[in-house]
C-alpha positions in Angstrom: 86.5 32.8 -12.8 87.8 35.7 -11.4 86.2 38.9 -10.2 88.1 40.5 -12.9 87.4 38.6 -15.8 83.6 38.7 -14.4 83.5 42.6 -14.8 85.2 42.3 -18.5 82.5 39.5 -19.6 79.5 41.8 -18.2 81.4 44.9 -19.7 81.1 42.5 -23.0 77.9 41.4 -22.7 77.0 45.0 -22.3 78.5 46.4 -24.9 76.7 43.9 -27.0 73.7 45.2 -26.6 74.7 49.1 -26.5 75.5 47.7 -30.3 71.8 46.6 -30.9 70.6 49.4 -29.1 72.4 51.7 -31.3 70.8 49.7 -34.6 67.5 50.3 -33.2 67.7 54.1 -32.7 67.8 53.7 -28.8 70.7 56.2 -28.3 69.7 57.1 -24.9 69.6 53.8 -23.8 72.9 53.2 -25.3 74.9 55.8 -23.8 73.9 54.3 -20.7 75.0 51.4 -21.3 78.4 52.7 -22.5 78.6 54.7 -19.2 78.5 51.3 -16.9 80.6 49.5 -19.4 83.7 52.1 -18.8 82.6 51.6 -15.1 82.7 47.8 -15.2 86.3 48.7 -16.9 87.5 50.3 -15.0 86.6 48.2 -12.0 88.2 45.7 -13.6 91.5 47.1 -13.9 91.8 49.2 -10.7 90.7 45.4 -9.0 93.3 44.1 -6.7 92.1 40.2 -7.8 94.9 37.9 -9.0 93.7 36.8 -12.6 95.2 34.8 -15.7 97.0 37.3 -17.1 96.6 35.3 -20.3 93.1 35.3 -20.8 92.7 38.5 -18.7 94.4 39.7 -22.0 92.2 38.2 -24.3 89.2 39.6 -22.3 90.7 42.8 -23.1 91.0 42.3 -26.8 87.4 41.1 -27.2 86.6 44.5 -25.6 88.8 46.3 -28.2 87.6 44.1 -30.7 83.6 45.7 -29.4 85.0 49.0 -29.5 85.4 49.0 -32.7 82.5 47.6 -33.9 81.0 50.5 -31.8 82.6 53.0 -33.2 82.1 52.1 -36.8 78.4 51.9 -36.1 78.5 55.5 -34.5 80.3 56.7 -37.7 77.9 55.1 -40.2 74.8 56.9 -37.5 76.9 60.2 -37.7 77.2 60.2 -41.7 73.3 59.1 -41.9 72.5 62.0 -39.7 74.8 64.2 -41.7 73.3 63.4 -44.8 69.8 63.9 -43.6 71.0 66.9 -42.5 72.0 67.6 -45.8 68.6 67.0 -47.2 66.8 68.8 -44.9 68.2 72.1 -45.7 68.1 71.3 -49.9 64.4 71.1 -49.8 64.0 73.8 -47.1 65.9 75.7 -49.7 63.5 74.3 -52.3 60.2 75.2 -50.6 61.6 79.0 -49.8 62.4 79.3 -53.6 58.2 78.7 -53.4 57.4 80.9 -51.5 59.6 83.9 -52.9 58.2 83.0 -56.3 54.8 83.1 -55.2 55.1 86.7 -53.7 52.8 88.8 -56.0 54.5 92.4 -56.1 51.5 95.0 -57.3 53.3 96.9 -59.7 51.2 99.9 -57.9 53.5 102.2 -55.4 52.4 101.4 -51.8 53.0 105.7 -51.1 50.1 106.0 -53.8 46.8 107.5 -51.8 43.1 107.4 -52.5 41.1 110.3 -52.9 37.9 110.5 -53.0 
C-alpha cells in the first residue's frame, strides 16, 4: 500500500474515533483528533507517491462518507445544546418570577421617621 493510501486509512481510522469521542462528550479530545485528520489529508494529497488512482478515490469517498457522519453528529450535539439552552433560561425565568413574588413591599413609606 502506498504512503498515500496509508495517510487516508489513519485519517479514517481517526475520524472513527473523533465520532465516538463526540458520542461520549469528549469534545476536546475530538477536535484534536479532527485537527491531525485534516493534517493526515492533506499530507495525503500534497504527497508526491504514485498511487491507484482508483482506490485512492474510493479512500477519498469513505472520508466523505466520515464527514458526514461527523457532521450530522455535530448538528444533533448543536441542537441538544441549543435546547438545553432553551431550558435553562425558561426556568431561570421561572425561579425569578419567585423571587419577585416573594418581595414583601411594607405598604409603610420608607421617607416616614420615628420620633420619639
Amino acid at each position: 500500500m502506498s504512503d498515500r493510501l496509508s495517510l487516508l486509512d489513519q485519517a479514517l481510522a481517526l475520524g472513527d474515533k473523533e465520532l465516538q469521542l463526540l458520542a461520549a462528550g469528549q469534545y476536546d479530545q475530538a477536535e484534536r483528533m479532527a485537527e491531525d485528520r485534516s493534517t493526515l489529508l492533506v499530507e495525503a494529497i500534497e504527497s508526491d507517491h504514485s498511487v491507484d488512482l482508483n482506490r485512492f478515490h474510493d479512500k477519498l469517498q469513505q472520508l466523505s462518507s466520515m464527514q458526514g457522519r461527523l457532521t450530522d453528529e455535530a448538528k444533533r450535539l448543536h441542537e441538544s445544546v441549543r435546547l438545553e439552552l432553551l431550558r435553562t433560561k425558561k426556568e431561570g425565568e421561572r425561579l425569578s418570577g419567585y423571587a419577585r413574588a416573594n418581595k414583601v413591599k411594607s405598604m409603610i413609606s420608607g421617607q416616614m421617621h420615628r420620633q420619639g
